[in-house]
C-alpha positions in Angstrom: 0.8 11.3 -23.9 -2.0 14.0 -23.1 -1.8 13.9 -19.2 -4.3 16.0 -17.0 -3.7 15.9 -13.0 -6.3 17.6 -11.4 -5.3 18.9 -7.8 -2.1 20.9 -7.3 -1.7 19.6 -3.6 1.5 17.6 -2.9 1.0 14.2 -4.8 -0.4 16.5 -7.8 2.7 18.5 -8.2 5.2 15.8 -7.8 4.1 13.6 -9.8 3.6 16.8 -12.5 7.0 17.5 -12.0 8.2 13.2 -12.5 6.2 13.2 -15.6 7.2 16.5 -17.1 11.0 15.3 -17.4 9.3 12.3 -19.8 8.6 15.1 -22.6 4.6 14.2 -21.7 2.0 17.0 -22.3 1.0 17.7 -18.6 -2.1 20.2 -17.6 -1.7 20.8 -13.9 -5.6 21.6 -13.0 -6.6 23.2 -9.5 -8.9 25.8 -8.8 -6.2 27.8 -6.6 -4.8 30.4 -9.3 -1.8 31.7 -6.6 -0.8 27.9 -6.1 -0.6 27.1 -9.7 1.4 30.5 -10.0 3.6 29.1 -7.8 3.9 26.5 -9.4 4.6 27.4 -12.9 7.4 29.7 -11.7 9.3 26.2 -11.3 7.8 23.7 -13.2 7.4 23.4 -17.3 3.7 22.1 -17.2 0.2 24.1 -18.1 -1.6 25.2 -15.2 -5.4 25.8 -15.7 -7.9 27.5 -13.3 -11.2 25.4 -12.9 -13.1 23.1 -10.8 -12.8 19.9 -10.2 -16.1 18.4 -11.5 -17.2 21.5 -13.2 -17.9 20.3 -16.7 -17.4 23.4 -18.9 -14.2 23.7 -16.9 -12.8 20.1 -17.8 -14.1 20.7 -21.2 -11.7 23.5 -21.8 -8.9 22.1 -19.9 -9.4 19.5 -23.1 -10.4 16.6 -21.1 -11.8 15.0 -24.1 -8.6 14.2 -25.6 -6.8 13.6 -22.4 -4.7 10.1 -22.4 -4.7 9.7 -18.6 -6.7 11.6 -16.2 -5.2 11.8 -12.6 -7.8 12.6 -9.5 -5.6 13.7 -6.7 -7.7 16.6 -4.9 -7.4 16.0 -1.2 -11.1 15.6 -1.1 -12.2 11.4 -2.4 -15.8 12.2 -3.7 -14.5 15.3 -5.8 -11.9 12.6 -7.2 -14.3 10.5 -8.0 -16.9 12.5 -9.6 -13.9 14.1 -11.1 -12.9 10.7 -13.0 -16.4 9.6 -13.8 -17.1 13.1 -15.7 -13.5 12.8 -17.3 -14.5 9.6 -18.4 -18.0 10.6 -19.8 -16.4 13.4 -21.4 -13.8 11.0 -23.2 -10.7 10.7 -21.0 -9.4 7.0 -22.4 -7.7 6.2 -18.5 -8.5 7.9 -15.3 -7.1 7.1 -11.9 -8.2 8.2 -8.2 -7.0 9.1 -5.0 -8.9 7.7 -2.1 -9.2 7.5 1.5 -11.5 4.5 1.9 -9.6 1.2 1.7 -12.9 -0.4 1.4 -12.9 1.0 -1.9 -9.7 -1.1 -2.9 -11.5 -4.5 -1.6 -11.3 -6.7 -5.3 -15.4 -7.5 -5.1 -15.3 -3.6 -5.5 -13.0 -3.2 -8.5 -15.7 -4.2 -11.2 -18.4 -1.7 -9.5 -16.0 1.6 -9.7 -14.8 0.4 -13.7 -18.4 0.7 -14.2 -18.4 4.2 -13.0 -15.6 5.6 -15.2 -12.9 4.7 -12.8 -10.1 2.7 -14.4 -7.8 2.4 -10.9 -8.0 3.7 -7.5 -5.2 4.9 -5.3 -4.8 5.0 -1.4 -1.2 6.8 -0.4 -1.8 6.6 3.3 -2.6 2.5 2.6 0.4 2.1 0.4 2.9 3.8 3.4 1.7 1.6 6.1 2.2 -1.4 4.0 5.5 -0.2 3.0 6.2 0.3 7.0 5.2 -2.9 7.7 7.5 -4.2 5.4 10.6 -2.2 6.8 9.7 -3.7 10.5 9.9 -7.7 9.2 13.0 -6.9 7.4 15.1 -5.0 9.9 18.5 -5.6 8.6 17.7 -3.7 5.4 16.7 0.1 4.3 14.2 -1.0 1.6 12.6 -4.1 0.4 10.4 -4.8 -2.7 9.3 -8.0 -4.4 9.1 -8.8 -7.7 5.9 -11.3 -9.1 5.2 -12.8 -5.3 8.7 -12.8 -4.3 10.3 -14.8 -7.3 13.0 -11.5 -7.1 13.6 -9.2 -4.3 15.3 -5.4 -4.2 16.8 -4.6 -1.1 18.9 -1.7 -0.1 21.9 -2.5 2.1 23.4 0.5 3.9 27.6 -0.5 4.1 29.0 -0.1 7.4 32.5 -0.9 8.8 32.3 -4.2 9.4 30.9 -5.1 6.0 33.3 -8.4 4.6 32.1 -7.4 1.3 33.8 -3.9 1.6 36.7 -2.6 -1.1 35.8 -5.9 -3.3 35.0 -5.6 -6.9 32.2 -6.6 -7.8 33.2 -9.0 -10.2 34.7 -10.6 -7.9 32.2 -10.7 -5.0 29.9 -11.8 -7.6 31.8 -14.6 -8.8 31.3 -16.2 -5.3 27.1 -16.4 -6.1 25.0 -16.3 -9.1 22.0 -15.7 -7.7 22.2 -11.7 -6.6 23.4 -8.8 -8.9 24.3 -5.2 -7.4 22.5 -3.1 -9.5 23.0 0.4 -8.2 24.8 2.5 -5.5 24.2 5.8 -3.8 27.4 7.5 -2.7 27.8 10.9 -1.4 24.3 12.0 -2.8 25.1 10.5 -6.4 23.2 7.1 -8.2 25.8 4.9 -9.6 24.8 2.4 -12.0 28.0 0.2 -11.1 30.6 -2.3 -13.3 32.5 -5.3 -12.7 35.2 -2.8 -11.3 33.9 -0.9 -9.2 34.0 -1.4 -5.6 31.7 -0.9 -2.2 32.7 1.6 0.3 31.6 2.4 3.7 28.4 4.5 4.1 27.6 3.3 0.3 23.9 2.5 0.4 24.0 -0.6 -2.1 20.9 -2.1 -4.0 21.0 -5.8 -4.7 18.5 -7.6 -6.5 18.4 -11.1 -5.5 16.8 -14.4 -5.4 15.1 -15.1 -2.4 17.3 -17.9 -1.1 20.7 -15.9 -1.6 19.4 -12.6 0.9 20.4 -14.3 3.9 24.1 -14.8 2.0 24.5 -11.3 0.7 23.1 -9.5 4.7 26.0 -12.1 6.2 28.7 -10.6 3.9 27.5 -6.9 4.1 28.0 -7.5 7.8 24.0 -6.8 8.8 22.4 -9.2 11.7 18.7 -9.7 12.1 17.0 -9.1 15.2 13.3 -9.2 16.6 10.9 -6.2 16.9 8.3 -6.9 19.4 7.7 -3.7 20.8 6.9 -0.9 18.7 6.4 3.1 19.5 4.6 5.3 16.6 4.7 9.1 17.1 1.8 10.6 15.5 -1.9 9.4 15.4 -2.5 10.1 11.8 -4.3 7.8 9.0 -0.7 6.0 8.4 -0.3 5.5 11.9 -3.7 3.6 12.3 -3.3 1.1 9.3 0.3 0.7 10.4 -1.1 -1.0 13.6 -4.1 -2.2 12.3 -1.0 -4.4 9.7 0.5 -5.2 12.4 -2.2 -7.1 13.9 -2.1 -8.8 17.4 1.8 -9.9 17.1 3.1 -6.5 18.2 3.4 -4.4 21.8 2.0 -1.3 20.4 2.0 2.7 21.6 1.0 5.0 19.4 1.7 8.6 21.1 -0.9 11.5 19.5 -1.1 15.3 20.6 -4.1 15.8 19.8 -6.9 14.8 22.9 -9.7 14.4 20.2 -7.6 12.9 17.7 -6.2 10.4 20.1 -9.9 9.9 20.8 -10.5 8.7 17.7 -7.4 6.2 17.1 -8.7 4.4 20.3 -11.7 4.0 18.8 -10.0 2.7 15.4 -7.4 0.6 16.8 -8.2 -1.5 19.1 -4.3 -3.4 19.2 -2.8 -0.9 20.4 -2.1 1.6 23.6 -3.1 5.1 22.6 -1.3 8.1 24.5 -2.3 11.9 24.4 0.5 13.6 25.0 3.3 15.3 23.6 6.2 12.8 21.6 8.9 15.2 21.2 8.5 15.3 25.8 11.8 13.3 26.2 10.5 12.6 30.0 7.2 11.4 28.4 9.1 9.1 26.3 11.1 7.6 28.9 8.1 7.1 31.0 6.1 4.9 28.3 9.3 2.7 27.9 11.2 4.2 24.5 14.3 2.5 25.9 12.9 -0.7 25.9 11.2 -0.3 22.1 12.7 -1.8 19.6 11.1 0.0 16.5 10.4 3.8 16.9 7.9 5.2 14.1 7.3 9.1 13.2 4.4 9.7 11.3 3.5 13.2 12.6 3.0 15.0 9.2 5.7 17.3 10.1 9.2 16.2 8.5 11.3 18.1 10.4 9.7 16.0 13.8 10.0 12.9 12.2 13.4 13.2 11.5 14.4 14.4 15.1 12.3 12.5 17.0 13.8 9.1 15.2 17.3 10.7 16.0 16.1 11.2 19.7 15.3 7.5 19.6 18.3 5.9 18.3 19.7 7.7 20.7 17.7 6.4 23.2 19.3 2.8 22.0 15.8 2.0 19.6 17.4 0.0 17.2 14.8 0.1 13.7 13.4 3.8 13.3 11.5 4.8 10.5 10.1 8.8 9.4 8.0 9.5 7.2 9.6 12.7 5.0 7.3 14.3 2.8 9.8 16.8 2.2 11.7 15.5 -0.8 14.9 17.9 0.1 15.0 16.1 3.5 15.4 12.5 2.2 19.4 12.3 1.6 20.0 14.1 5.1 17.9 11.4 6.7 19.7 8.3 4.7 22.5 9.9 5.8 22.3 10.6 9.9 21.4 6.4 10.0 17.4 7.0 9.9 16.3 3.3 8.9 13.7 3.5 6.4 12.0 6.2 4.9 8.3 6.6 3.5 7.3 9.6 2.0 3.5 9.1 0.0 4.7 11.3 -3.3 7.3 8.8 -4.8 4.6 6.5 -3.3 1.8 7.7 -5.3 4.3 8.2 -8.1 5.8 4.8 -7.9 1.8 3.6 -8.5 0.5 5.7 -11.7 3.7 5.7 -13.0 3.8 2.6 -15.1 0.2 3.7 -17.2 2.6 6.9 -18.4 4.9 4.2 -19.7 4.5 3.0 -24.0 5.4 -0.5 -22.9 3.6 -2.8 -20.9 5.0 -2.5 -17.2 3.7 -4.2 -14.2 5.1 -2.2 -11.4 7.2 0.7 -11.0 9.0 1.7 -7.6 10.5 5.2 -7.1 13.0 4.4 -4.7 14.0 6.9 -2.2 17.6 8.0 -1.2 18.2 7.7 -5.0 17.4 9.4 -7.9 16.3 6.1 -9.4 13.4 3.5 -10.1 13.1 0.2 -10.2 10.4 -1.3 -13.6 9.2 -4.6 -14.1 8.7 -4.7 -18.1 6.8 -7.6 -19.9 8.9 -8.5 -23.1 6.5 -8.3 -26.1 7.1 -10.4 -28.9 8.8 -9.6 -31.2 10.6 -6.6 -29.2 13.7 -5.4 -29.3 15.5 -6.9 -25.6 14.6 -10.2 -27.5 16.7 -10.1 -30.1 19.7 -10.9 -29.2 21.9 -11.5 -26.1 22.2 -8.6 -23.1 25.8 -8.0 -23.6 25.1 -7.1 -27.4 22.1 -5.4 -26.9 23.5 -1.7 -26.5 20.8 -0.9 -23.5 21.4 2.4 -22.1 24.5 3.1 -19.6 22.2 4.3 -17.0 20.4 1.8 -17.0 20.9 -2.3 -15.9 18.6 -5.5 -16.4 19.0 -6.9 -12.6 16.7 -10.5 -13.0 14.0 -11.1 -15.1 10.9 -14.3 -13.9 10.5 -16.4 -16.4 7.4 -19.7 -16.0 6.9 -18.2 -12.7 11.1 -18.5 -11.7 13.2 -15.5 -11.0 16.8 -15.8 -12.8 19.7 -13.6 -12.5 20.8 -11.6 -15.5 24.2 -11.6 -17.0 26.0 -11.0 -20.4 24.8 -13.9 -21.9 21.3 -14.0 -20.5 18.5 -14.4 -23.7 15.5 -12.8 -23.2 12.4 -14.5 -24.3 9.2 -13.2 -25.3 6.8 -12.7 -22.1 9.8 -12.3 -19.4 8.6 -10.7 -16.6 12.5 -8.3 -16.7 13.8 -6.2 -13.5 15.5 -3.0 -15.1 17.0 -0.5 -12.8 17.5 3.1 -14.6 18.1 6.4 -13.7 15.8 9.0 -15.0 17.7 9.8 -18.1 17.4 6.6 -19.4 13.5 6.4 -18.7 12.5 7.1 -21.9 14.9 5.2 -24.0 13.6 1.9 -22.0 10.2 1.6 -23.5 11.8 1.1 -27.4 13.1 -2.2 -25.7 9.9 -3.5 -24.5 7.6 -2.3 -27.0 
């Protein structure tokens, strides 16, 4: 597949660097020559020198012929004038980033299809939902939902007083049907586990489960649920406001911004919530607006490093769900690993979203989950493809790679050995990158 990203910011390079390892013909396309220097000093992809909507520009980076055509300049209205020229000019699929959620409202979907633009994306949107979701489920690192919920993945960090603990898993599986453990990161490594193999303390675990057996598997990996009323963000950026604005009215919220005129304008957007200028990393500040009696503590400064530290400050400080957001990818495993509760970072995000168009077969959604080097697909079977042929256990998939559930007549099942797949199973595969490519031959 003929891929052209045009913008060599953060979400452009990543997901450059993501797709590159698929064997896809990548053009990076920025009209920075010294960044794209940069960049081709570590990264296998062409870089080209142009501008964003400059026609003759596009039209020798090949944009005619072009598969999929990213927009991901920080500016919207480049991205989008960027797409609907692409488009004009012959791209068959073009995708861009936004800032407008208004944009994403569905009575506005048909309107931007007319223009040339196939699908729209909003990182900052996608992070706040994913925060929201780490607040509601506070006994778990990460959540997603498969087709409305008929299967969940959830990441279970192993502590210990975890009764499931130095079991195999055959055997703690044999208890329940209903859950499989699909993967573990240990000691910075993604294991795609067997019936042998055991869980160990400070093993971050990934079950996928029906809904009705979560509350089974947090009892035996020891985790207890508990309430989060009050709520603390650190940073008043774009994530920060739709976090509150999510939240809605349920929540006591402070959001804590540097910035006098940007603090300014979050009181003006939010109206749920307290806004305070001032600095976040003042610990006498932070005592005097009530930290110790938060129980959620949320960094969303921008600035890694102060995410990271300032969370740390609040556990601390006896806040029991912290959340950072860590753009810098280096810096995920070290928070994981110093007990930071959930992590967003808008790159894997963003990846995680365009993704699945990259992909031969047809794939509903795609998660790049972090504090792994792994992703979780939802395929559609075809007819007449191969994972319908015969039985799982005979069907040679690849090693790093498992079949967790699959939702079949709008019911999520468990896989096993002997599971059939039929034609137009909705299947939950966990894989590590080396097996992405093999996958699609299954599906297709």
């Amino acid at each position: 597949m003929k891929i052209l990203i045009v913008g060599a910011g953060e979400v452009g390079t990543h997901l450059a660097k993501m797709l590159s390892k698929d064997e896809h013909d990548i053009i990076l396309f920025d009209d920075d020559q010294e960044k794209l220097d940069s960049i081709s000093a570590t990264l296998d992809v062409l870089t080209i020198s142009g501008g964003a909507i400059s026609i003759s520009d596009l039209k020798d980076a090949g944009v005619g012929n072009c598969d999929l055509f990213i927009g991901v300049t920080p500016l919207e209205d480049r991205n989008i004038v960027a797409c609907q020229l692409a488009k004009h000019l012959g791209a068959k699929k073009t995708i861009a980033r936004i800032d407008n959620q208004e944009f994403l409202f569905p009575q506005n979907h048909d309107y931007f299809r007319s223009l040339g633009i196939d699908e729209l994306i909003y990182p900052e949107h996608l992070a706040a939902k994913e925060i929201v979701t780490n607040l509601k489920q506070t006994s778990m690192r990460q959540i997603y939902e498969f087709t409305g919920g008929r299967l969940v993945l959830f990441a279970v960090k192993i502590r210990e007083n975890a009764p499931m603990r130095g079991i195999p898993l055959k055997e703690l599986r044999s208890s329940a049907c209903d859950f499989v453990v699909v993967a573990i990161s240990r000691d910075s490594e993604t294991i795609i586990p067997h019936g042998d193999d055991i869980i160990k303390v400070d093993d971050l675990v990934f079950f996928v489960a029906k809904p009705t057996t979560v509350e089974m598997i947090l009892q035996k990996a020891g985790k207890e649920k508990f309430v989060i009323k009050n709520v603390m963000i650190l940073g008043g950026s774009r994530i920060a406001m739709k976090t509150a604005i999510r939240l809605g009215d349920g929540f006591n919220i402070k959001i804590i911004e540097q910035n006098k005129e940007r603090a300014i304008k979050v009181t003006s957007k939010v109206s749920n919530a307290l806004v305070i200028h001032g600095d976040g990393r003042d610990l006498e500040l932070l005592r005097s607006e009530g930290i110790e009696q938060m129980d959620a503590f949320i960094s969303v400064t921008g600035n890694s490093e102060t995410n990271i530290l300032s969370c740390q400050l609040a556990k601390k400080m006896g806040v029991k769900r912290t959340i950072a957001e860590v753009e810098n990818i280096d810096y995920i495993d070290f928070a994981e690993k110093i007990g930071i509760g959930g992590v967003i970072n808008k790159k894997l995000l963003a990846a995680s979203y365009i993704y699945r168009y990259t992909m031969n077969a047809e794939v509903i959604h795609v998660k790049c989950l972090t504090a792994t080097d792994a992703e979780a697909l939802e395929f559609i079977a075809r007819e007449g493809s191969k994972v319908t042929k015969c039985i799982l256990r005979d069907l040679d998939f690849p090693k790093e790679a498992t079949i967790g559930g699959y939702i079949r007549h709008d019911q999520g099942f468990i896989a096993s050995g002997s599971t059939q797949i039929h034609p137009g199973d909705k299947v939950v595969v966990f894989t590590r990158p080396a097996a992405l490519k093999k996958l699609s031959k299954y599906f297709k």
